[in-house]
C-alpha positions in Angstrom: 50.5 29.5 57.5 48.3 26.5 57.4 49.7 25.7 54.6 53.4 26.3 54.9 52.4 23.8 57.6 51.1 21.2 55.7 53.6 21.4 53.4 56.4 20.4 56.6 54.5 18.2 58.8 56.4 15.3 57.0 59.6 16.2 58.0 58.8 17.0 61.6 61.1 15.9 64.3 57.9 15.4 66.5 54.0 13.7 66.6 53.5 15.6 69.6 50.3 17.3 68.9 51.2 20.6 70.3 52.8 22.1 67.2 49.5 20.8 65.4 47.4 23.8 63.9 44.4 22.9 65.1 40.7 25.6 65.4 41.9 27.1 68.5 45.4 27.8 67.4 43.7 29.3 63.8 41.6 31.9 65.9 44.1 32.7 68.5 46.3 33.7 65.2 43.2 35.3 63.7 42.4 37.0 67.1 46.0 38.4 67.6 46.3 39.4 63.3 43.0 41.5 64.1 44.3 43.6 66.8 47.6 43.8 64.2 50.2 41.8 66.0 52.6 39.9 64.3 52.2 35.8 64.6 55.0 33.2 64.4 55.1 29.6 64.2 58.1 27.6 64.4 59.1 24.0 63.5 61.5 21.4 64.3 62.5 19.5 61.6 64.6 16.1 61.4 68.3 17.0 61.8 69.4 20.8 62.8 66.5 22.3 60.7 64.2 24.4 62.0 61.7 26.4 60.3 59.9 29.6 60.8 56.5 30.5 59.4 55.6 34.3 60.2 52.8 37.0 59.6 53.4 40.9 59.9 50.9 43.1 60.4 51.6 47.2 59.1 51.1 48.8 60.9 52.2 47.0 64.0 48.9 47.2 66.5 51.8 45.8 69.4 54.5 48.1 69.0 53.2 51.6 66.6 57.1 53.0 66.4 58.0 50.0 64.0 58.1 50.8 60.7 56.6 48.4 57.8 58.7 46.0 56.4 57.5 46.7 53.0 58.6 50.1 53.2 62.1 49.3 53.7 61.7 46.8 50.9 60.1 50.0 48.9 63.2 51.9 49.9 66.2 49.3 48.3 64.0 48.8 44.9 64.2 52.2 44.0 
């Protein structure tokens, strides 16, 4: 995700240092993906583009009735 980021912070509509991964934001994200909840991080980019940077845990340790994406996947490539 760190470096989906780097690879945007270019075309970022702000300098505000908020949307900046910095070492807290990295261990809140490692924090949450350890207890196996699903992390998103989402940009503004110059004009009406926005982009969304995501990790999914399976299972889900938030909500255990949702099903793995990559099982659906699984399911349509057979």
């Amino acid at each position: 995700m760190a470096d989906q980021y780097k690879a945007i912070q270019h075309e970022l509509d702000t300098d505000s240092p908020y949307w900046k991964p910095t070492e807290e934001r990295y261990a809140a994200a490692i924090h949450d993906l350890s207890l196996g909840r699903d992390i998103t991080w989402n940009y503004h980019l110059r004009g009406d583009t926005r982009v969304f940077v995501a990790a999914v845990c399976c299972p889900n340790g938030w909500e255990d009735t949702l099903r793995c994406p990559l099982d659906a996947l699984a399911v349509h490539q057979t």
